[in-house]
C-alpha positions, 0 to 999 in steps of 0.5 A: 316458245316453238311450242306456244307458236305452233299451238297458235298456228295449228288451232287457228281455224284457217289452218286446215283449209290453208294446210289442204291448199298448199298440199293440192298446190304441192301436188300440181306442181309437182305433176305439172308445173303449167298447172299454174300457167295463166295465158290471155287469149280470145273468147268467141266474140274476139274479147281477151279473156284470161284463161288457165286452171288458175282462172278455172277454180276462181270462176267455178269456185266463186259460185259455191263460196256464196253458197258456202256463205248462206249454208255457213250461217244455216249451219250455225243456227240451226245445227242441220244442213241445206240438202235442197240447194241444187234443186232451189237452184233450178227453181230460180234458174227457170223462174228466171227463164220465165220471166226474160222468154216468156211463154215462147222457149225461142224468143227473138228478143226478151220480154223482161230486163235482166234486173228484173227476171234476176229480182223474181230469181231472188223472190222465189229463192227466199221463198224457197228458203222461207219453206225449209226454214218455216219446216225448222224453226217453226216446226221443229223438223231436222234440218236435212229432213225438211229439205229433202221435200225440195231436194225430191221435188224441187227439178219437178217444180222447175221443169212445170215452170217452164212446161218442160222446156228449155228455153235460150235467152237470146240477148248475149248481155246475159251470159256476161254474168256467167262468163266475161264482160267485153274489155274485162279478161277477168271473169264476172263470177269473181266480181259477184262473188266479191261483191257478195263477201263485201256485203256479208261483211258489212252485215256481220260487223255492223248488225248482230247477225253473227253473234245471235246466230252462234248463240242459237246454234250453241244453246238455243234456250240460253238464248231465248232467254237473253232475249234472242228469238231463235225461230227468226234467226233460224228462219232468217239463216234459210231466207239469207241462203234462198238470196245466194241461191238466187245469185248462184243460179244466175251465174249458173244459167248465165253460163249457158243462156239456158238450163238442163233441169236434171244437171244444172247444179247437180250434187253442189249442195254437198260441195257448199256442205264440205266446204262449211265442213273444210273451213273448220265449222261445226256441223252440229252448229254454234260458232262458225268462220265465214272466211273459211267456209270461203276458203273451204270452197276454193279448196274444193273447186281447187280438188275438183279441177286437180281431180279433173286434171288427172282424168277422174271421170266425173262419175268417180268425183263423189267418191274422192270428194267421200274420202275428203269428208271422212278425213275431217270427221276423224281429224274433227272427232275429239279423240284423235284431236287428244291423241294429235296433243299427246303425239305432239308433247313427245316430240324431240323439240317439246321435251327439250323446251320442258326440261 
């Protein structure tokens, strides 16, 4: 029975995530029990505001779990991996800009309603993702190859957008997305990020969505012939990702009210990658977890404050995060998973319940 119950628990796919979790909360608490300590305090406008690690990686970790959904779902289908994410993000995000400023970088009010600038966010979002997806399905083109065109040229295109300048929204309504509505101590990135978990679970349990898109990643010809079109599914898992996109650049942007074409999400697509790879998804593709991928990127934003918490040098970051990639390549290859099986049956407690 021990035996048969720690197989069950082990081979579940949330358990590497979760096992990842504890062991950062472990370490915290160890080095600094106030790492948990959530306090109420005031923002610059006098609202109250919770503020603490805690909230931290719940407000920064939100924007990379919607990514972590489009990039769960492109990885499935097509067996690749969405390089492009952080330059289409500045692509949406200035096209954003655009709209609420204008041609002015200083306006004294905006030319456009947010609903309105945040719709062409997710139009030029999905048309980037329709891009990649069109160089994959269509022609054939390695997933990280068809986007590295982006990933190159993307923070050019958003700087010409806006004539390489940076322009600031003046209305304060817009920095509501990216921080704290008044009145509300919670911010507004866990309601958008909940509201984009409530919607992917409606589309994967009501439509075939999930299941045509792991047939495609498992065996794209068995598919075909079973009547599913991999090159629209394909095609369609890079347009769903254009849309989170779209919603992480509005976070993104409303952070500051403006953008930096060279920062504004630098390196995240590889964050929104090792948080696919962390929930325990194959990168070549097939069947995926979606809520673990989620998971997988409030882990990684749980490493990323803990790192930050014991002054790593954001320089170094990549190299900690390198380390954490390398590690579930090796746990994920099928040898050491053989070996782990075979470690495990000569433990004292197995031998016992065989004889």
């Amino acid at each position: 029975m021990n035996k048969q119950i720690l197989k069950k628990i082990t081979s579940n796919q949330l358990f590497i995530p979760l096992m990842a979790l504890i062991l950062l909360a472990v370490i915290n608490l160890i080095n600094d029990p106030g790492f948990f300590k959530v306090t109420v305090g005031t923002n610059n406008a006098g609202n109250p505001v919770l503020s603490g690690y805690l909230i931290t990686i719940l407000d920064y970790g939100s924007e990379l779990a919607i990514l972590a959904i489009g990039m769960t779902l492109v990885t499935a289908a097509s067996g690749g991996q969405d390089i492009s994410v952080g330059a289409t993000i500045a692509i949406a995000g200035s096209a954003m800009l655009r709209v609420l400023c204008g041609g002015n970088s200083r306006p004294e009010t905006i030319k456009a309603p947010i609903i309105v600038a945040f719709l062409v966010a997710c139009i030029v979002g999905m048309l980037c993702g329709a891009f990649n997806g069109m160089l994959v399905a269509i022609f054939k083109i390695q997933p990280m190859i068809a986007t590295l065109i982006l990933f190159t040229a993307g923070r050019s295109i958003a700087a010409w957008i806006n004539n390489n300048e940076l322009p600031i929204v003046p209305d304060p309504k817009f920095a509501y997305f990216g921080g704290f509505i008044p009145g509300i101590p919670i911010p507004t990135t866990v309601f958008i990020v909940i509201a984009c978990i409530i919607v992917i679970a409606i589309v994967l349990k009501y439509t075939n969505l999930g299941l045509y898109t792991q047939a495609v990643g498992i065996n794209e010809n068995s598919s075909r012939l079973n009547g599913i079109n991999p090159t629209f599914i394909k095609f369609l898992s890079f347009v769903i990702l254009g849309l989170c996109v779209a919603v992480a650049a509005l976070i993104k942007v409303s952070r500051l009210s403006t953008i930096n074409y060279s920062v504004i999400a630098k390196d995240i697509e590889m964050d929104a990658i090792l948080a696919v790879a962390l929930g325990g998804n194959a990168l070549s593709g097939g069947k995926f977890n979606m809520w673990a991928s989620i998971l997988g990127a409030y882990v990684i934003q749980f490493l990323t404050t803990t790192l930050y918490k014991f002054n790593v040098q954001s320089d170094a970051l990549a190299a900690y995060k390198a380390v954490v990639v390398i590690l579930l390549v090796i746990f994920s290859a099928p040898t050491v998973r053989d070996y782990m099986t075979k470690l495990t049956k000569q433990l004292p407690m197995f031998r016992k319940e065989a004889a």
